[in-house]
N, C-alpha and C positions, 0 to 999 in steps of 0.2 A: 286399717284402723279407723273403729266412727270419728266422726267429729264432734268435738267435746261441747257437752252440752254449757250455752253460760246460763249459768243464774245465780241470782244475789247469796251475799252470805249465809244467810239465815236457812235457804235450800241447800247453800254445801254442806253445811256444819248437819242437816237431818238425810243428809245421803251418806255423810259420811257414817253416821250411827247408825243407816240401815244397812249401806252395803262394803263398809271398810273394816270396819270396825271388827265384822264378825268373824272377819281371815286372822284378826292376831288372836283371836279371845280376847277380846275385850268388850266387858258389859256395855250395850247400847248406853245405857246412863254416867258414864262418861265424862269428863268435860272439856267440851273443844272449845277454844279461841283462837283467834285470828293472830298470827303471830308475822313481825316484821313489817316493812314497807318495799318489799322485791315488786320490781315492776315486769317480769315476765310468768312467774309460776304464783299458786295458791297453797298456802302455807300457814298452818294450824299448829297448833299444841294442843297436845291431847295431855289430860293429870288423871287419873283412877286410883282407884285405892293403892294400889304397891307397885306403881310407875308411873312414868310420862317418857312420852318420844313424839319427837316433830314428824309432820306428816304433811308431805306434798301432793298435791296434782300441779304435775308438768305440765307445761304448756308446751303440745305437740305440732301447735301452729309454728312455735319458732324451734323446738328440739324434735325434726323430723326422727329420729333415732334416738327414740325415749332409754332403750334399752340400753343403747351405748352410753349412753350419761351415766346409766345405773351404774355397767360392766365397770368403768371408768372409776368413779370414786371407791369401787366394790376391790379395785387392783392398788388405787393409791391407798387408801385405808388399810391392807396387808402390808402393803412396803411400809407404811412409817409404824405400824406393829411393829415388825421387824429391827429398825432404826429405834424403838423406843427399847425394846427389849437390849439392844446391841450398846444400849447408852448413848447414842446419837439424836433422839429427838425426845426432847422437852416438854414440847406441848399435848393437849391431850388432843385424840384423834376422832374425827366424825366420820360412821361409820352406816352403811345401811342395814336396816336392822328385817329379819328374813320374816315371814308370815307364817301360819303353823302347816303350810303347803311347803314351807324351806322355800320358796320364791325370796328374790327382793324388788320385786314390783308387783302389779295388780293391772292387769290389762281389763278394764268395764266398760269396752264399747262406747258409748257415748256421753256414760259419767265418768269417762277420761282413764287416763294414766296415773297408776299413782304408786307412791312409793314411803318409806319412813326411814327415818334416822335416827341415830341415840339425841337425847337431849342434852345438856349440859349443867349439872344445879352449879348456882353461882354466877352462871354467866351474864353478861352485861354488855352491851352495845354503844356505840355514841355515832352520834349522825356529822358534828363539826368539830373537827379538832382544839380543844382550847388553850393548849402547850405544847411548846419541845418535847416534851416529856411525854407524852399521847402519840406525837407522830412517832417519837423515836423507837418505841417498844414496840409500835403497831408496822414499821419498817425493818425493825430487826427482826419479828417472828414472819414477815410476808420471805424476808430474805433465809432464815431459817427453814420454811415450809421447802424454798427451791434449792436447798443444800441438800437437804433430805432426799428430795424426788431427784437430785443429780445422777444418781449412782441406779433409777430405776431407767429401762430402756426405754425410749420414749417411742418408739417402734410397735410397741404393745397399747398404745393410747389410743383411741379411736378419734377422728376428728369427726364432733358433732354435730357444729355447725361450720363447715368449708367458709374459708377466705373473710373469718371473724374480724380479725385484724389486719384488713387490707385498705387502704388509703385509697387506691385509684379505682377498686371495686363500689365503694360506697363513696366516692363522688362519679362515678359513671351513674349511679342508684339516684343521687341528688339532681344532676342533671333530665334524666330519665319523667322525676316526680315534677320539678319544675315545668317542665313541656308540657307533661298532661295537665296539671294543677286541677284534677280530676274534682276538688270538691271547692275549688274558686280561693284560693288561700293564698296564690302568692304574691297579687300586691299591695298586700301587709306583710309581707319577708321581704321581699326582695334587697332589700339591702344586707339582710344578710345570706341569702344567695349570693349575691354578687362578692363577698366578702370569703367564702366559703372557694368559689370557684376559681379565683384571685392568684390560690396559693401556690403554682405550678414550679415555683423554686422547693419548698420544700417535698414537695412528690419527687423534683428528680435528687435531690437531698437523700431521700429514701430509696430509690433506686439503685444508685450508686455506691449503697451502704451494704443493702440486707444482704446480699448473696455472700458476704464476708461473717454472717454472724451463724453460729452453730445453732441447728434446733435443739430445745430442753422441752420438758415437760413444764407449760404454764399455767398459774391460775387463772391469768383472763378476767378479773375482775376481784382485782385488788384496791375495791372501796372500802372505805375507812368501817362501815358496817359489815365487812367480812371477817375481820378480827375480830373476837369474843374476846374481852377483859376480864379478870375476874373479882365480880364486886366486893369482894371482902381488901383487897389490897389495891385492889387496879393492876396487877401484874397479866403479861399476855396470856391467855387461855387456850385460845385454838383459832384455828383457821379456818372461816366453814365456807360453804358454798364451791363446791366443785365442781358445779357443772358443767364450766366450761372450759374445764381445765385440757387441756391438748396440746400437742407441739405447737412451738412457735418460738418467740425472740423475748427472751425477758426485758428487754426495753420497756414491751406494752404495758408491765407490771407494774416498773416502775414509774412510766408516765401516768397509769391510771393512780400510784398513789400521790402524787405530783397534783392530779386532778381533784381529787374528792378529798386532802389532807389539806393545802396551802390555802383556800379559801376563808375566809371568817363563815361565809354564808351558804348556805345548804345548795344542792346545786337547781332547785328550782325557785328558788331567792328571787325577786322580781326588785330587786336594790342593788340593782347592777352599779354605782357607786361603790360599792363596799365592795364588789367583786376584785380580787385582785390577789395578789399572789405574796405570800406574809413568807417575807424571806427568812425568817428565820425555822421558819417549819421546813422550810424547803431545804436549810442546811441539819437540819437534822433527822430528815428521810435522808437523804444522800447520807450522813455518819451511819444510820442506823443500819442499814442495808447492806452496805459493803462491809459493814462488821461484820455479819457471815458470811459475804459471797465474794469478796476479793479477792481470795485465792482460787476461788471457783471463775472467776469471769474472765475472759480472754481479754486483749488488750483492747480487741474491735468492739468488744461488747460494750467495756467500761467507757468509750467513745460516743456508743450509741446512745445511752442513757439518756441527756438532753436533749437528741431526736427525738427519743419515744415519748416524753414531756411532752413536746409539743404536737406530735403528730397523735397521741391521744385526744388533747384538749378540743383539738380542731378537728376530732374523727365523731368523739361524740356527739360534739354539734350538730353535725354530718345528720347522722342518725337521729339525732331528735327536727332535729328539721323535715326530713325525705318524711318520718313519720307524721308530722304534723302537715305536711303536703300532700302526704296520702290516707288520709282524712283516721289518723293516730290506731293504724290498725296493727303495732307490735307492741307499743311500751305500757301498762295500762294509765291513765290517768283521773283525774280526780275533779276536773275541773275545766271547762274552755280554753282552748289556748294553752293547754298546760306544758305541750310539747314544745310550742313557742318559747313560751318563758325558758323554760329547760336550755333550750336554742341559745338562745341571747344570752343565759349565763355565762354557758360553755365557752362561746364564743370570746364575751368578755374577759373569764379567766385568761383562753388563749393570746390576747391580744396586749393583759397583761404580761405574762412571759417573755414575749420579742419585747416588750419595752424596758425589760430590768435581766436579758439578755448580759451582756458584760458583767454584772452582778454576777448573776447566779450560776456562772459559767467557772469562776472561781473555786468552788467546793467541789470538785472533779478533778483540781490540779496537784 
């Protein structure tokens, strides 16, 4: 596969009308914009006269196996068909949508990977939780989504990206980036490397835990921007983004909505004061989630949950730091320092957690 070419929006959006556009039938005149703030793929809405559908180029630097992401959401999108049809799932389902070659992808050499999906009318987004009531809906439909995929084999999932959610992978990674400090960055981190490096109780925390927890089919990035609302009511919509959806431990599920829900502040918020963890969000992810999945969760699992809380918080970090130390070449950003800031949020969240620890350990009993 080439290597994907970068250039600014305004060249996507007229590649994409010269050479995407032509596989669906869809008139070059068209109208594409830039849709969402995902920090690894590029991601457009396209409107024409008698449709619209989202339309991706993948980022094949980080989804070595463009094609498995497709396969993937192409097998989860059949199962909750199925589940919806059978009266089992609620929500509406994202699905990829085929080109007039029946493909659902677009292999163009060095204008990238690309692929599309139905759109949603109605749909609506929020970047910072501002009630119970936002977390609660957006924790019951994340807990919802993995009732449904329970009963698919997870055997059939392709793992996209290896050892995603591995703690001692990506601080070996952190360690690694710190040594070289290949573009002179780390001391202005250093402290929170040192901070990062620190945490060798909870790795063996995690060590001791995981081989007791069953693999399911997860979403892997269960940020609060992954649930669609639907603007007319505010009730849950759907579930999107499955890229990275693959076996693994619903814990990470639920720590990442622990991460991107309990915050006031966005998670590159540079008001590290405000950063902190709004306990009442936090007890109503915890209600909302095990409303569907308590009968589904083993005893070991529902134990795990507040590991995965904080072994999320403190994994992202991880990762926006190694990238901000290897001079920010996976997440894209927006600005100097952006991976930093990201860094030092994360971090902060986590650090609020061990300190209201006794609290929030209560809504699990």
């Amino acid at each position: 596969m080439g290597e994907t070419k970068i250039i600014g929006v305004n060249g996507l959006i007229e590649l994409i009308r010269q050479q995407v556009l032509p596989h669906f039938g869809i008139a070059m005149d068209a109208k594409v914009a830039p849709l969402g703030n995902g920090h690894i793929n590029d991601t457009f809405l396209v409107r024409w006269q008698s449709g619209e559908m989202v339309l991706q180029r993948i980022n094949t630097q980080v989804f070595t196996l463009p094609q498995a992401v497709v396969n993937n959401a192409d097998k989860i999108a059949q199962h909750l068909h199925r589940q919806v049809q059978a009266g089992e799932y609620r929500l509406k389902v994202v699905e990829p949508l085929p080109t007039k070659e029946s493909q659902l992808f677009l292999e163009l050499g060095d204008a990238g990977f690309w692929r599309a999906i139905n759109y949603l009318p109605h749909s609506h987004s929020i970047e910072v939780v501002s009630d119970e009531q936002q977390a609660y809906s957006a924790a019951q439909a994340f807990g919802h989504f993995s009732r449904a995929l329970s009963s698919l084999d997870a055997a059939g999932i392709e793992d996209v990206i290896p050892h995603f959610h591995h703690l001692p992978n990506r601080i070996e990674q952190l360690k690694v980036a710190a040594q070289k400090d290949s573009v002179g960055r780390l001391s202005a981190c250093q402290q929170w490397v040192d901070l990062a490096l620190s945490q060798q109780s909870l790795l063996d925390e995690l060590a001791q835990l995981s081989d007791s927890l069953p693999l399911r089919i997860c979403h892997n990035d269960t940020k609060i921007n992954n649930m669609l609302y639907d603007k007319r009511d505010m009730s849950s919509l759907a579930i999107i983004d499955l890229d990275t959806c693959m076996k693994g431990h619903l814990m990470y599920d639920f720590g990442d909505m622990v991460r991107t829900f309990t915050s006031p502040e966005a998670e590159d918020s540079t008001n590290l004061e405000n950063v902190t963890v709004r306990e009442s969000i936090f007890a109503a992810i915890c209600q909302g989630y095990l409303s569907e999945l308590d009968q589904v969760l083993s005893h070991a699992e529902k134990q795990s949950l507040w590991l995965g809380a904080r072994v999320i918080c403190l994994m992202i970090g991880v990762r926006f730091l190694t990238d901000h130390l290897n001079g920010d070449v996976y997440f894209h950003i927006h600005h100097e320092d952006h991976n930093l800031q990201r860094a030092a949020n994360q971090f902060t969240l986590y650090l609020s957690l061990l300190s209201q620890q006794d609290s929030l350990l209560t809504y699990f009993e």
